[in-house]
Every structure is written in C-alpha cells, then in structure tokens.
N, C-alpha and C positions, 0 to 999 in steps of 0.2 A: 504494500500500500504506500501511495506518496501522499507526504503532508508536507503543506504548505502554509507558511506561517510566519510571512513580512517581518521582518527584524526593523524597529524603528530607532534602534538606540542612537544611531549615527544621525537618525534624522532630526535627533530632539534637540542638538546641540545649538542648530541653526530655527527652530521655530519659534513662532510669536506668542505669547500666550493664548489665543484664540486659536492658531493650529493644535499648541496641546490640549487644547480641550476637545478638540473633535478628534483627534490621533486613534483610539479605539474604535470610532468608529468607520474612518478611513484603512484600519488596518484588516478588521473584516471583512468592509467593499474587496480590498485588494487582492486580500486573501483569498476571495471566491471568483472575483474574475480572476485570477491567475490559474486557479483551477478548469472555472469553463477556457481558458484559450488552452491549456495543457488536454486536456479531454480532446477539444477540436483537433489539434494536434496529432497525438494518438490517433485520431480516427482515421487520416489519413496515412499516416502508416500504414495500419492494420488492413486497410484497402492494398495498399501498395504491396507489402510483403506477407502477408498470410495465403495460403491457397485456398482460393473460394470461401472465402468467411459468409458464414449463414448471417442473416438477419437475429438473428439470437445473442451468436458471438456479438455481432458488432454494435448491440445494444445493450450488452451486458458491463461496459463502463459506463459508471458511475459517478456521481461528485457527491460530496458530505458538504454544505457551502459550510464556509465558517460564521460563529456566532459570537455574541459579546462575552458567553460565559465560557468559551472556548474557541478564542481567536484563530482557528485553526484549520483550512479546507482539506479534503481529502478527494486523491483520487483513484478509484481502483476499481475491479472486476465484482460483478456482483457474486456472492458466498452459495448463493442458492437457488434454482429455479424451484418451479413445483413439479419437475419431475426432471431425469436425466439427473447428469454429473455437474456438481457446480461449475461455471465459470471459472471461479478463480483456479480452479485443481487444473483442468485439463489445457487452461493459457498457459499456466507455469512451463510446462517444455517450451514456448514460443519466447517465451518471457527469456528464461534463464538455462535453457536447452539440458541435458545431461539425460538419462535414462525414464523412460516413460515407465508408470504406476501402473499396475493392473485395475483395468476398467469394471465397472460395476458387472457387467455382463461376464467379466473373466472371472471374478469374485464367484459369482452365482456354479461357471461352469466348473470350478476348481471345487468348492462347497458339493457339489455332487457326486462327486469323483469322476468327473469326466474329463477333465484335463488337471495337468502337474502341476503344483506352485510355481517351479519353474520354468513354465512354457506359458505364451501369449495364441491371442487368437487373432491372426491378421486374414483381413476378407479376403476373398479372391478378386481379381481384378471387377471383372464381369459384376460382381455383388455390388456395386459403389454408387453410391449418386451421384447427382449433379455437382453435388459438394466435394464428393474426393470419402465420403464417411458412409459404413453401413447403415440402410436404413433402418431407425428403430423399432418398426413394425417386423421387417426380416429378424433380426434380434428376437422380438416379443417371438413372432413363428416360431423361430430355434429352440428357444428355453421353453417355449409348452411342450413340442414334441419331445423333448430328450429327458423331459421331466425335471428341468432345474431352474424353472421359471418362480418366482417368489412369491407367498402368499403375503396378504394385507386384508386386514379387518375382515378375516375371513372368507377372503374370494382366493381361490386356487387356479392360480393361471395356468396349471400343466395341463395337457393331455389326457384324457381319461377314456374309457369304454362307451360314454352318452352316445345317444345318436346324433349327437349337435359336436360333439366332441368330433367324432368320427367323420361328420360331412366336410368336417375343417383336412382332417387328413394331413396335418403336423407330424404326428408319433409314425405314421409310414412312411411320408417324406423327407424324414432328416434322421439321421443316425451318423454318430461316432464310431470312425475306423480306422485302421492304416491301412491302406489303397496302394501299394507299386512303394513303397518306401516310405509314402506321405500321411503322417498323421493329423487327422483333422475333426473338422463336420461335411458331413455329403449330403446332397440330395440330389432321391430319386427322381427320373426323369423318365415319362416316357415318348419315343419318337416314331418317327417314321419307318426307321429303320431298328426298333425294337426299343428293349429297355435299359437306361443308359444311368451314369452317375457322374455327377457333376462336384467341384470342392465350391462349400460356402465360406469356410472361415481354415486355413493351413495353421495348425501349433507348431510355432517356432520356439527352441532354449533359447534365453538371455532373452534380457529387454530391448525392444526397440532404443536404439536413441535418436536426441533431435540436436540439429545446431540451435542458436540462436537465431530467432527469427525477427525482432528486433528487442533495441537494449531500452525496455521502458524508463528503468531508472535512469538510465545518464541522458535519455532525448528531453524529460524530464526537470534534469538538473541543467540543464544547458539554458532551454527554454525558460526556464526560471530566471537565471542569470542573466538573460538576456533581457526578459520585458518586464521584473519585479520593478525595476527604479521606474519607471515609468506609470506602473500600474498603483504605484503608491503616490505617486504624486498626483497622477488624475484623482485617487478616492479621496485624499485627502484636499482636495480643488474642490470637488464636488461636494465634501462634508461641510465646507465653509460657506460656498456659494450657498446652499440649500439648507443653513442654519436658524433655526427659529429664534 
C-alpha cells in the first residue's frame, strides 16, 4: 500500500500566520489529490504493461482520501471482491514479480487429493479467454465433476447421481490422469471421428514465476516527488482563497 502524507515542516518556516492556520487543511486537499493523480497514473501503466487486464483488475485501485484526523491518502489494490481471489494477492507477482501462490482452485484441487502440494495447474492453451485466464465457470465445471468443488451454507457444488446433476455431465467429462507422460485434468470429447480427450489444466512441479511487470512503489515515489510541491501549494492557495 502507498501512503501519502505532505511533509509541511519546510513549509512553515516561510508562512504567514493565516497560511498556518489553514496548513491542515491544505495538507489533506494535497494529500488526496496527490493520491487521485498517482491512481491516474497507475492506470495507465496497468493498460500499458499488464496483459489484457479485465475491467475488474483495472478497477480494483483504490484511494483512502486523507482526513483531518488522519492527514494521510492511501493508494492501493482492493483486499477483497465478493467472490474470486483478492486483488491485492494475485497483482503482487505484477507488482513485485518472484514465485506465484497457489490459487484458490489449486487449494481446493490439492485439498482433494487430486493434485501435489507441489505441483500447479496451468490451463491448456485452447482453455483461455479473451483475457489470457481460465474461465471461472470452466473452473466451477472442473471442481463439481472431480468432486472438489467447495461447499457454503450448505449448497454442494460437486457432482452427484440427480438427474439434474447428470444432464450437466461434469463427473463424465472431466477426470484426472497421466495421458502419454502428462499429468493433468482431461476432458472427454466426442467427435467425428470417435471419442477423443483433450488436457484442460497440465500439473506442472515448482511455481510458476513472474518478472516485474511494473514497479508500483518507485513510479509512485517519483510521481510524488515530482508534483507534491506543487500540489501543496495549490491546497494551500485554495484553503486561503476559500477561507470563511
């Protein structure tokens, strides 16, 4: 998370007493615009060097504005959606690059014994969206039929014998095997030319890793550096102009 938080000491040296009287509150203005122009900021990047960011990613920055009882804006990734993987978890490789965390759906498929602690599930090419990421509905598919789909408030999202269960046809189309050397998830398929099988997700040992994909903190501390003396002098213009 970055926080931002106008340092006025230098400026007190040189003001009037009417400046210091509005200074807290010029430090706040400052403090949140500097956050909204760091946000804007960022957003562009994140267009620039992310691959295909969803509408999700690229609304899940955030600003904290700052307040009188906490001079202090904040900017950073939101913690939580109401479903999926927080924001903040899944940016961190883009953020600060090194070894990717195993994802909820890897959780669930390790938790079953269906794959290693130490192996990942990466999609097949073909599985991908528009965005470069499995769809979460294919995911949902997978863990009903394999049986390691997770319950909540009583609803069992696996696979079962129903007839409603059955017209879905999960639990006969996806199964776990090693195929020719490759350990994975499959699905059945049938064709033209008879009945075929396809990889949805390849378990690979070791963690994927990611480079940096950009350096939020130092784009960040630059930008700061660069428009804080500026951004402090307009709030506090503006706190004096617009003083009752």
């Amino acid at each position: 998370m970055f926080k931002i938080d106008v340092d006025s000491t230098e400026a007190h040296r040189f003001m009037t007493d009417l400046e210091r009287q509005h200074m807290p509150f010029a430090r706040v203005l400052a403090a949140t615009r500097m956050a909204q122009r760091v946000r804007g900021g960022m957003l562009k990047v994140m267009r620039a060097r992310l691959d295909r960011p969803t509408s999700t990613t690229m609304n899940s920055l955030f600003i904290r504005p700052a307040t009188k009882a906490k001079p202090e804006a904040r900017v950073w990734f939101k913690d939580q959606w109401t479903t999926g993987i927080p924001a903040d978890r899944y940016l961190q490789q883009a953020v600060h690059g090194g070894l990717r965390r195993h994802k909820r759906f890897e959780e669930a498929l390790i938790a079953a014994g269906i794959m290693r602690r130490g192996q990942y599930a990466v999609p097949a090419s073909d599985m991908l969206n528009a965005y470069g990421n499995a769809p979460r509905g294919l995911i949902t598919k997978v863990l009903s039929g394999l049986g390691a789909a997770e319950q909540r408030r009583g609803y069992q999202a696996n696979a079962t014998n129903s007839r409603r269960s059955r017209s879905k046809g999960n639990a006969q189309r996806y199964f776990a095997a090693e195929i020719d050397g490759t350990q994975g998830i499959w699905e059945r398929r049938s064709t033209a030319w008879g009945d075929a099988v396809r990889p949805v997700f390849v378990f690979t040992s070791g963690a994927p890793g990611y480079r940096v994909e950009f350096p939020f903190f130092k784009i960040a501390e630059n930008m700061v550096k660069a428009h804080y003396g500026n951004e402090l002098r307009d709030a506090l213009d503006h706190a004096v102009r617009t003083a009752r």
